[in-house]
mmCIF file of the N, C-alpha and C atoms, coordinates in Angstrom:
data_MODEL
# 
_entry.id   MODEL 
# 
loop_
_atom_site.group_PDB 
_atom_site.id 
_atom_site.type_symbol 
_atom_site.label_atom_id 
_atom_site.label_alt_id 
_atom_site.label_comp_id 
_atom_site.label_asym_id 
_atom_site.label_entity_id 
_atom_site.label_seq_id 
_atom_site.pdbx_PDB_ins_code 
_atom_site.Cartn_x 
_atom_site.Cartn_y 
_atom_site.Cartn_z 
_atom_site.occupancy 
_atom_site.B_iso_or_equiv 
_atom_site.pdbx_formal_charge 
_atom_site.auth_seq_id 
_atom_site.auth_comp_id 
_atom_site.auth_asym_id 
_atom_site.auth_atom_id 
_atom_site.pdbx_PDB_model_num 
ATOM 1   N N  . UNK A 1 1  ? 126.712 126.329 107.196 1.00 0.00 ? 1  UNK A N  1 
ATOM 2   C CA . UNK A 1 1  ? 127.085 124.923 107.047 1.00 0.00 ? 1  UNK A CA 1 
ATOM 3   C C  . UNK A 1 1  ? 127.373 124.280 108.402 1.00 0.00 ? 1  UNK A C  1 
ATOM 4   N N  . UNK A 1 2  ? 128.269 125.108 109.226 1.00 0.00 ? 2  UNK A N  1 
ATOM 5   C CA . UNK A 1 2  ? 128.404 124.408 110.286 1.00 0.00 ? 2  UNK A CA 1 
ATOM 6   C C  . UNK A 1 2  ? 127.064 124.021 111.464 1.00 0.00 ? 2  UNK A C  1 
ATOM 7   N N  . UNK A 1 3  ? 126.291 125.242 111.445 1.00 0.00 ? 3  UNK A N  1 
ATOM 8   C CA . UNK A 1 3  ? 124.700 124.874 112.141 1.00 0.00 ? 3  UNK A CA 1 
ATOM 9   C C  . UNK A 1 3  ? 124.068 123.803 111.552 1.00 0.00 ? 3  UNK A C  1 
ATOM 10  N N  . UNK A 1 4  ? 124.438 123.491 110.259 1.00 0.00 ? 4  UNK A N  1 
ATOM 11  C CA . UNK A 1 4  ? 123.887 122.533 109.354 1.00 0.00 ? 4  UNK A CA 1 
ATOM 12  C C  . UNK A 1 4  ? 124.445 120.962 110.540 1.00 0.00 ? 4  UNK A C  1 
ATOM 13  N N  . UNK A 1 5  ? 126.188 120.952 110.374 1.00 0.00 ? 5  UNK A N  1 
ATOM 14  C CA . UNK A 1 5  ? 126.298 119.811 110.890 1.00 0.00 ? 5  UNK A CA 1 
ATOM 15  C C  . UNK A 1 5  ? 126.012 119.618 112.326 1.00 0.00 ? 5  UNK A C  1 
ATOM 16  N N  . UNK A 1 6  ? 125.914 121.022 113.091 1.00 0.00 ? 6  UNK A N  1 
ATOM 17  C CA . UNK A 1 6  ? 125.839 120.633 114.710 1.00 0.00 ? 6  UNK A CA 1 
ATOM 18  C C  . UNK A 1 6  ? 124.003 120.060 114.574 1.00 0.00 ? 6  UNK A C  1 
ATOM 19  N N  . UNK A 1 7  ? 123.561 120.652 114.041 1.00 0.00 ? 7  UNK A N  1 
ATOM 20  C CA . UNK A 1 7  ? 122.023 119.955 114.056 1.00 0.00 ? 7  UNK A CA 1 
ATOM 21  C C  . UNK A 1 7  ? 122.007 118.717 113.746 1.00 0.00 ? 7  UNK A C  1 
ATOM 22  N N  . UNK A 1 8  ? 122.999 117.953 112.585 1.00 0.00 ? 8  UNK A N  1 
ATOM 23  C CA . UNK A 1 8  ? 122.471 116.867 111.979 1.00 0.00 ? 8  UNK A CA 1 
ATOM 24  C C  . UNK A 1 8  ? 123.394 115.862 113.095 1.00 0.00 ? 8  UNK A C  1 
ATOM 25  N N  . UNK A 1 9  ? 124.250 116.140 113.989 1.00 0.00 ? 9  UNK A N  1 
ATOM 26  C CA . UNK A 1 9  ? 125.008 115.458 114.860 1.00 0.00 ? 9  UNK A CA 1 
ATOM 27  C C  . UNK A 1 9  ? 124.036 115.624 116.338 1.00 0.00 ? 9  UNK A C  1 
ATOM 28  N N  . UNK A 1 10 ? 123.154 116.896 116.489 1.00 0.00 ? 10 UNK A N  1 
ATOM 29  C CA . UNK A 1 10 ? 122.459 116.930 117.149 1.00 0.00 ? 10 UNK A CA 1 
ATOM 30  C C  . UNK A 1 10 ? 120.786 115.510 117.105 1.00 0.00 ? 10 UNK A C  1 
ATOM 31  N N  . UNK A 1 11 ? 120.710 115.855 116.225 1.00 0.00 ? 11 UNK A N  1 
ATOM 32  C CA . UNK A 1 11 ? 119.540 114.654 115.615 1.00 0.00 ? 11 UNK A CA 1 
ATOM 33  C C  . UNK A 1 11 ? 120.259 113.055 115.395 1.00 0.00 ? 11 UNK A C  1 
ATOM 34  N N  . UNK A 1 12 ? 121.255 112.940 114.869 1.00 0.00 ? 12 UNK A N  1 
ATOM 35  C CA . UNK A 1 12 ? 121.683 111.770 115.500 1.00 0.00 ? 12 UNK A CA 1 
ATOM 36  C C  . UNK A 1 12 ? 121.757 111.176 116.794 1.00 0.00 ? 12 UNK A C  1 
ATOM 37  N N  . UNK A 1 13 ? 122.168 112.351 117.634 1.00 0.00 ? 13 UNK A N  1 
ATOM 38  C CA . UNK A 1 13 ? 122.048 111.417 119.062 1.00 0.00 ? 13 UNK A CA 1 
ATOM 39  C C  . UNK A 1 13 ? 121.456 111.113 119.392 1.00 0.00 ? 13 UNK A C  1 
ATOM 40  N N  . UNK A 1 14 ? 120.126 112.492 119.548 1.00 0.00 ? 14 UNK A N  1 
ATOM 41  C CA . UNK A 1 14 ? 118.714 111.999 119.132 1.00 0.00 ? 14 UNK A CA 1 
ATOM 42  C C  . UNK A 1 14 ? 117.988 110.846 119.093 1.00 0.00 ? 14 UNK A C  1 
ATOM 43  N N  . UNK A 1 15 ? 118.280 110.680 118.077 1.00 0.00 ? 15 UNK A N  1 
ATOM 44  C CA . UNK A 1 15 ? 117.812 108.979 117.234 1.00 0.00 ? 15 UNK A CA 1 
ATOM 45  C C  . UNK A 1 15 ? 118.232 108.004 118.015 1.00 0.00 ? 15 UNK A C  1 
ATOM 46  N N  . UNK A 1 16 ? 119.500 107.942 118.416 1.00 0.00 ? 16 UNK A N  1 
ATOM 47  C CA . UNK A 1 16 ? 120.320 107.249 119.438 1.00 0.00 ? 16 UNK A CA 1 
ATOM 48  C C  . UNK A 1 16 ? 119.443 106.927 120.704 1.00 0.00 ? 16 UNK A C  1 
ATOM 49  N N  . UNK A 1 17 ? 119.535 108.134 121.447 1.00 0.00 ? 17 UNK A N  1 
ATOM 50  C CA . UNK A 1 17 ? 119.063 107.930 122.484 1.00 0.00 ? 17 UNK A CA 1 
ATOM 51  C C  . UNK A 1 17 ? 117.433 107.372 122.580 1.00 0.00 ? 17 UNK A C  1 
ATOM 52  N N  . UNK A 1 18 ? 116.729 108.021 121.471 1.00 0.00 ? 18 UNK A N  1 
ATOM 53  C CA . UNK A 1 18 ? 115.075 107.426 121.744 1.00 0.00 ? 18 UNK A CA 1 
ATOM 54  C C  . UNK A 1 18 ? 115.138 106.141 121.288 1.00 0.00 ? 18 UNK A C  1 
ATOM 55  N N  . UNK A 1 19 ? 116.298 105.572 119.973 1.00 0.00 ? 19 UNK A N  1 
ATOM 56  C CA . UNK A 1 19 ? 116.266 104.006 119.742 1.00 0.00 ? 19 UNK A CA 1 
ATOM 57  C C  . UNK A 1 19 ? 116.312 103.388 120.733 1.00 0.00 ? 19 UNK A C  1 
ATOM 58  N N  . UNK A 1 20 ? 117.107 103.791 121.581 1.00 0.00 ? 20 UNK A N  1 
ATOM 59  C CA . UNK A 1 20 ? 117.643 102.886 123.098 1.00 0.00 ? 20 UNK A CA 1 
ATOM 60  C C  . UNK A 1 20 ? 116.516 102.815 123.631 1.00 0.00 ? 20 UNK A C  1 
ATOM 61  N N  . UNK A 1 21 ? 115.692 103.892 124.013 1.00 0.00 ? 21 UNK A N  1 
ATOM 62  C CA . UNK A 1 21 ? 114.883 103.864 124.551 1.00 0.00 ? 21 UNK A CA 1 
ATOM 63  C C  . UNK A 1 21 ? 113.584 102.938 123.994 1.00 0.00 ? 21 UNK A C  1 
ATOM 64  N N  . UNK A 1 22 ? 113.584 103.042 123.008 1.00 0.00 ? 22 UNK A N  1 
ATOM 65  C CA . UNK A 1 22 ? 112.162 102.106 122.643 1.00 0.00 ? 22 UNK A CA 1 
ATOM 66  C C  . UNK A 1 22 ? 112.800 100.780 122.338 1.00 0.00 ? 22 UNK A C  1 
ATOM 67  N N  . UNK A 1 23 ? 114.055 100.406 122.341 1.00 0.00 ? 23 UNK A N  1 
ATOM 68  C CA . UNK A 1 23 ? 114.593 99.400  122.348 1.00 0.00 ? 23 UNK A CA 1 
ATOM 69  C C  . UNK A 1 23 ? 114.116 98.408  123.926 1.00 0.00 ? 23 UNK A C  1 
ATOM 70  N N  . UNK A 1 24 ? 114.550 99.822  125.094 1.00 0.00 ? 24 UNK A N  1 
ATOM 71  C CA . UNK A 1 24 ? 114.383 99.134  126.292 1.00 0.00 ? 24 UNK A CA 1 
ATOM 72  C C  . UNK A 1 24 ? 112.892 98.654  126.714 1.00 0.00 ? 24 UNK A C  1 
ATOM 73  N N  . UNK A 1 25 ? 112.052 99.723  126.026 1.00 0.00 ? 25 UNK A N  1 
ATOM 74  C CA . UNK A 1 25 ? 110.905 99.307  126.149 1.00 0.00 ? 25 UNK A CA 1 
ATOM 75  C C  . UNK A 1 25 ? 109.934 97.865  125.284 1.00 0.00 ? 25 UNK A C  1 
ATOM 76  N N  . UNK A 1 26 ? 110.499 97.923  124.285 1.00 0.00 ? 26 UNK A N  1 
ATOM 77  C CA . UNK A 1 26 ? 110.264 96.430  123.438 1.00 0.00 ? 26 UNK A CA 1 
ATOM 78  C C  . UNK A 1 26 ? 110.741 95.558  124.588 1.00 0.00 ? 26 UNK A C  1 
ATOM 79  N N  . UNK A 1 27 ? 111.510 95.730  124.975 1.00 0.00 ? 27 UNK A N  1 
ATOM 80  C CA . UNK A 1 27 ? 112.727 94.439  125.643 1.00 0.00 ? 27 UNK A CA 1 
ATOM 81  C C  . UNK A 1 27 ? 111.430 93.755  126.873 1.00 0.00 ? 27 UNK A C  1 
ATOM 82  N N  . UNK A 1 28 ? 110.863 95.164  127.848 1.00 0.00 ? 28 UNK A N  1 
ATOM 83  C CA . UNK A 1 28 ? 110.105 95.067  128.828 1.00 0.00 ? 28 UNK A CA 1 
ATOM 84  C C  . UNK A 1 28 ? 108.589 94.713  128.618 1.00 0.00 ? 28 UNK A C  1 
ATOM 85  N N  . UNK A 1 29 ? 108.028 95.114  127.401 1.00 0.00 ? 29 UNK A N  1 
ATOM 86  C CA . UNK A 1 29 ? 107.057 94.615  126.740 1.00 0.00 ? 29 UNK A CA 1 
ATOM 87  C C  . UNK A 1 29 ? 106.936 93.042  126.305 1.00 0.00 ? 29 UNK A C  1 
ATOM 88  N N  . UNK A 1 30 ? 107.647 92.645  125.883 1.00 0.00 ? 30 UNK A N  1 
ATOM 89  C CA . UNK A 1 30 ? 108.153 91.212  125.820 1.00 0.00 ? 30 UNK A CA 1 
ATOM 90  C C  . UNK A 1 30 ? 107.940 90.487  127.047 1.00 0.00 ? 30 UNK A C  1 
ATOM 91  N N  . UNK A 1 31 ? 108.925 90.850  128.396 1.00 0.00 ? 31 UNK A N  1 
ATOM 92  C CA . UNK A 1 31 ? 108.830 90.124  129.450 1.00 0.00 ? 31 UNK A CA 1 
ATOM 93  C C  . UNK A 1 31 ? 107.923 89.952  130.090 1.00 0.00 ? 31 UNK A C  1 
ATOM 94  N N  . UNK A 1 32 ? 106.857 91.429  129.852 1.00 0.00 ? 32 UNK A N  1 
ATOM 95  C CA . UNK A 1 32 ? 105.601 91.351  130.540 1.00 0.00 ? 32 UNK A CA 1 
ATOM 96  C C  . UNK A 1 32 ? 104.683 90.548  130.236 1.00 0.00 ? 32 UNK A C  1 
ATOM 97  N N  . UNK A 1 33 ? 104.651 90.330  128.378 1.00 0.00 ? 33 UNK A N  1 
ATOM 98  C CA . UNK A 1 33 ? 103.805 89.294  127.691 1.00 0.00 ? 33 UNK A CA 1 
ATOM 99  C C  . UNK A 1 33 ? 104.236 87.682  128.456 1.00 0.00 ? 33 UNK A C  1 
ATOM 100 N N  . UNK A 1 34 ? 105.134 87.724  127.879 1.00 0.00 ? 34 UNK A N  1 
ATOM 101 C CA . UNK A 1 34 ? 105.480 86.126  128.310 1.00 0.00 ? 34 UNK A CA 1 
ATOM 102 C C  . UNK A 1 34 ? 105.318 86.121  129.940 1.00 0.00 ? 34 UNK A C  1 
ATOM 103 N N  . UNK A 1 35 ? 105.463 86.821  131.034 1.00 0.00 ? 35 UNK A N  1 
ATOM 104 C CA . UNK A 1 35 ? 104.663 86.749  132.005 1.00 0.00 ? 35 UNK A CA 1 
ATOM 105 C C  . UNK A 1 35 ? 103.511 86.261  132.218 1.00 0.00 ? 35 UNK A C  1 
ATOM 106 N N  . UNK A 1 36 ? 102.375 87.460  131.664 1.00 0.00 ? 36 UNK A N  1 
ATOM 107 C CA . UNK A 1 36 ? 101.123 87.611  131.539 1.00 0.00 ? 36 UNK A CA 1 
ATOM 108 C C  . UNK A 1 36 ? 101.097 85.499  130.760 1.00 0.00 ? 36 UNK A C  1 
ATOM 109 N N  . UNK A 1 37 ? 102.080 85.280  129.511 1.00 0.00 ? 37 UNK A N  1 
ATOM 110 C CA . UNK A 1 37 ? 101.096 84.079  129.180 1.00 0.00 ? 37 UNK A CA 1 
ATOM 111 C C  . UNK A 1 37 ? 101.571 82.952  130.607 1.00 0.00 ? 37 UNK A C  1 
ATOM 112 N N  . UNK A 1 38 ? 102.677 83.280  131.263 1.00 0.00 ? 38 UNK A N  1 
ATOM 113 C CA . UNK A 1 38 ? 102.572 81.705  132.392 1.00 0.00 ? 38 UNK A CA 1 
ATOM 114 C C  . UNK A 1 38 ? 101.418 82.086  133.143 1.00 0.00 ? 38 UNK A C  1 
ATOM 115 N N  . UNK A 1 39 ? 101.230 83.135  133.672 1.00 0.00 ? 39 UNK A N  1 
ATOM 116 C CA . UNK A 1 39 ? 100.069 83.173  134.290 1.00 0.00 ? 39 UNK A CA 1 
ATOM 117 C C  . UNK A 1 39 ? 99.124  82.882  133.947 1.00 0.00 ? 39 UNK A C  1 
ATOM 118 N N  . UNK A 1 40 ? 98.603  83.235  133.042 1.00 0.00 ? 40 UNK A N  1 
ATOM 119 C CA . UNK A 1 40 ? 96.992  82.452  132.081 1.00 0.00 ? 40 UNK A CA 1 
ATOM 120 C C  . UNK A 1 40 ? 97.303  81.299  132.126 1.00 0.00 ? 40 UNK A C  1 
ATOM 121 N N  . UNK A 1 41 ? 98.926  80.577  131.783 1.00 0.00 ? 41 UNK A N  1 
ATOM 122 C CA . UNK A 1 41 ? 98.935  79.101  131.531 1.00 0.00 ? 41 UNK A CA 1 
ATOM 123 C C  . UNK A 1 41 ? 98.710  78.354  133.241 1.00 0.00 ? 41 UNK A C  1 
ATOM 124 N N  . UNK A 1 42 ? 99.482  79.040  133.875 1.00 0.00 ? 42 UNK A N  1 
ATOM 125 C CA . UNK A 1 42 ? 98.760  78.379  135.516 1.00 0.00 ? 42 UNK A CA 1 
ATOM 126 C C  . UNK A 1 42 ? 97.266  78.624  135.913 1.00 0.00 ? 42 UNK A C  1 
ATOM 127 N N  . UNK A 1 43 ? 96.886  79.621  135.447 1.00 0.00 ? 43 UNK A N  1 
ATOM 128 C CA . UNK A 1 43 ? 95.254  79.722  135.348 1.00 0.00 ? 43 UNK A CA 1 
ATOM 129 C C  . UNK A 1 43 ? 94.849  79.049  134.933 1.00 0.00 ? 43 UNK A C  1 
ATOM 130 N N  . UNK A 1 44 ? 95.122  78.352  133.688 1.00 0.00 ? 44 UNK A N  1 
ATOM 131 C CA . UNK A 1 44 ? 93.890  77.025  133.228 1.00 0.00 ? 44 UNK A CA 1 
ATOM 132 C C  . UNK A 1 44 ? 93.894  75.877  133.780 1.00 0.00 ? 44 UNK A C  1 
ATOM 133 N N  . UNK A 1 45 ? 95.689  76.060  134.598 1.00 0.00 ? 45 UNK A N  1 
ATOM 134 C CA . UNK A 1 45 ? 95.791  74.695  134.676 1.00 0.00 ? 45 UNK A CA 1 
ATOM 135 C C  . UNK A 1 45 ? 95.360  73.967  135.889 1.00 0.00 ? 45 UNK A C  1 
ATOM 136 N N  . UNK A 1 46 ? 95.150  75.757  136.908 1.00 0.00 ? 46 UNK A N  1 
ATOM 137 C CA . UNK A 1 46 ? 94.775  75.427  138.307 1.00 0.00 ? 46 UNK A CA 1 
ATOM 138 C C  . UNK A 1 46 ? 93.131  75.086  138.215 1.00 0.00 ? 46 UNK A C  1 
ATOM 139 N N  . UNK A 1 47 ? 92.332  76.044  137.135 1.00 0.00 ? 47 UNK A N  1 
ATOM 140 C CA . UNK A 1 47 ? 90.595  75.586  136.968 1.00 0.00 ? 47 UNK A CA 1 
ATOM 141 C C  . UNK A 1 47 ? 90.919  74.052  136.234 1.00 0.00 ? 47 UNK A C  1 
ATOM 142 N N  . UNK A 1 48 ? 91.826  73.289  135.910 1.00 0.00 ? 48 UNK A N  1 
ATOM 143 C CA . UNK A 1 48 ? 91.068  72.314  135.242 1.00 0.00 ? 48 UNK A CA 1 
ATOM 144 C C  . UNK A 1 48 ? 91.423  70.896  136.532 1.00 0.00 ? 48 UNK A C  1 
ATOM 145 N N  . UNK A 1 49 ? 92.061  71.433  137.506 1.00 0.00 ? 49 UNK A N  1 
ATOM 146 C CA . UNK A 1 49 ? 92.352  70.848  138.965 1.00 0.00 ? 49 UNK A CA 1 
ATOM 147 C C  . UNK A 1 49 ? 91.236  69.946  139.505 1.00 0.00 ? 49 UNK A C  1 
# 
């Protein structure tokens, strides 16, 4: 029982720590998009110059 709970406290942190992690990475994925769109948006705006 007790290997039972050190595993299932083990796999929680687990979860913890890779949520964070793909949390941080959504976060950076995001900034890169909305980057990427000002740039395309100054791109059209510099060809239509």
């Amino acid at each position: 029982m007790n290997e039972l709970k050190e595993e299932n406290e083990f796999l929680r942190n687990e979860n913890m720590r890779l949520t964070k992690s793909l949390n941080e990475l959504n976060d950076t994925l995001k900034k890169l998009i909305e980057e990427e769109k000002m740039i395309a948006s100054t791109n059209v705006e510099s060809t239509q110059i």
